[in-house]
C-alpha positions, 0 to 999 in steps of 0.5 A, spaced: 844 386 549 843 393 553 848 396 558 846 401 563 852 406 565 855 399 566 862 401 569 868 397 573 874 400 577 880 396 581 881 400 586 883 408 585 883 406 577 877 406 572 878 400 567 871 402 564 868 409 564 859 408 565 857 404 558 851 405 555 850 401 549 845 397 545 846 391 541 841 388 536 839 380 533 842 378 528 849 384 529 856 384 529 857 388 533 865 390 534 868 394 540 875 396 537 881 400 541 888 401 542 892 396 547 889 396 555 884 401 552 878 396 556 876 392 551 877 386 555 874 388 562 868 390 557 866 382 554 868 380 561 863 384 564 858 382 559 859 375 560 859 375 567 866 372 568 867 379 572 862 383 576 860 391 574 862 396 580 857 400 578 851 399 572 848 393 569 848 389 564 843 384 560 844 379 555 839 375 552 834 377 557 838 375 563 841 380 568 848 378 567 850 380 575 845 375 577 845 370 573 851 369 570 851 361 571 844 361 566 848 366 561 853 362 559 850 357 558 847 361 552 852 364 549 859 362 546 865 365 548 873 365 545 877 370 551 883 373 550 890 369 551 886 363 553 888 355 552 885 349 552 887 345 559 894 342 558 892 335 560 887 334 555 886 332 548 883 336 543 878 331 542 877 330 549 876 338 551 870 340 545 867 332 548 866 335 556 864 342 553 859 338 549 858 333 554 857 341 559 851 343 554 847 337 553 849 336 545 846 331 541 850 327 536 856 329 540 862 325 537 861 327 531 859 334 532 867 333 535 870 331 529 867 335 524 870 341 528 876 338 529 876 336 520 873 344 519 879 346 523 885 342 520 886 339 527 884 331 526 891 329 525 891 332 532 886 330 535 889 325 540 894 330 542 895 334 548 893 341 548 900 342 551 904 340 545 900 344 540 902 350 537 899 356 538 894 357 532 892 350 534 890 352 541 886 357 539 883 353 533 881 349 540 877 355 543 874 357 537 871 350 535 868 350 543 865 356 542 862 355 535 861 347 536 853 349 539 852 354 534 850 359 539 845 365 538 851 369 541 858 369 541 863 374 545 870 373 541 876 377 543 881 377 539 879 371 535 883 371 530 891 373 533 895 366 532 891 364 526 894 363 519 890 367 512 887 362 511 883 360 518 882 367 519 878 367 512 875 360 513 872 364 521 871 370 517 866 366 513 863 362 518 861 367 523 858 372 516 854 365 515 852 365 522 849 373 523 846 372 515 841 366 519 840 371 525 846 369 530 849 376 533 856 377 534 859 381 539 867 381 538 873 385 541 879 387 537 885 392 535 886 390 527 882 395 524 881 391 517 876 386 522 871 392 523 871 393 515 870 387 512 865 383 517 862 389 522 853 391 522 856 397 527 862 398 532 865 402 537 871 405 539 874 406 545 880 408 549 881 408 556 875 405 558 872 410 555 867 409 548 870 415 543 864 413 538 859 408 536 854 406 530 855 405 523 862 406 520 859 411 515 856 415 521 863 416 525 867 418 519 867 426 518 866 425 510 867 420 504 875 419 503 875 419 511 877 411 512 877 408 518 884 408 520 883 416 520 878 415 524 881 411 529 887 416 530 882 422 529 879 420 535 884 416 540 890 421 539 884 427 540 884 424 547 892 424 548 892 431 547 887 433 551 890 428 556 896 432 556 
């Protein structure tokens, strides 16, 4: 994945400043910020789900401005805040999203990820009636259950409890370890130290630093916390 000075603006407001970075095969690649910092506009950009106002960007060899149809059914995606339809069962929902991508052995495909994440006993149950844990789990089984080459996950892991956000640890390090790539959006700190390759920070729409953990902090004892309020509260105050 590259981007090219790829930026977006609503009207007089800059929700992303030109971004230019690049994200290898088999990298999890992680974007961290504060709240409103533009993490969002940024996956949505690379997923074709917004359009650039200025910039490109290409995602597995495909231009993302002009064909986004062709990328997403690529690639898997877990958005921010977002629920699986009302009407629909759980089990009925991953079946269209499998039906969408031409899934082979598809009813058991179905079941296995709904056994993987504790939610056979909900099954036959509107989504509407799940809680919210249950609807991510939802999200995140229909972003795995065709094991993409790239996944895009923004805040995967709000509403899960300790034990699914490890078992998702898990299974997304697998995933990278047999070449898969991972881009995820996220303000849990903790998250960049335990699963990422590389991150960014950004705040703003703007990226403050990029690369290899070891590469951003300023010595040994640093952590990434301190780096992160190094980093943000410098662009506060000069800001203010």
């Amino acid at each position: 994945m590259i981007t090219e000075d790829l930026s977006k603006v609503f009207g007089d407001f800059v929700a992303l400043h030109p971004l230019n970075v690049k994200v290898f095969a088999g990298e999890f690649f992680g974007v961290f910020g504060p709240n409103g910092a533009g993490k969002s506009t940024f996956i949505r950009l690379l997923t074709g789900q917004l359009q650039s106002s200025v910039g490109s960007a290409e995602v597995l060899g495909i231009d993302v401005k002009k064909k986004p149809q062709r990328l997403k059914a690529n690639i898997g995606i877990v958005p921010e805040s977002e629920s699986p339809p009302s009407y629909l069962t759980p089990y009925e929902y991953l079946y269209f999203v499998g039906r969408l991508r031409r899934l082979d052995n598809l009813s058991k495909k179905v079941l296995h990820w709904l056994d993987w994440f504790g939610m056979t006993d909900k099954k036959d149950t509107m989504c509407k009636d799940l809680s919210k844990g249950q609807r991510q789990k939802v999200m995140l089984a229909c972003a795995f259950i065709h094991e993409p080459r790239l996944l895009f996950l923004d805040e995967p892991f709000a509403n899960l409890d300790p034990i699914y956000q490890r078992k998702c640890r898990k299974w997304l390090l697998a995933h990278v370890a047999k070449g898969g790539t991972i881009f995820m959006c996220s303000h849990v700190l903790e998250v960049a130290e335990r699963l990422c390759t590389r991150l960014a920070i950004i705040d703003h729409g703007k990226v403050l630093a990029s690369g290899k953990i070891s590469d951003i902090k300023k010595s040994e004892s640093e952590t990434l916390e301190d780096v992160f309020i190094r980093l943000v509260g410098q662009l506060k105050d000069e800001e203010e």
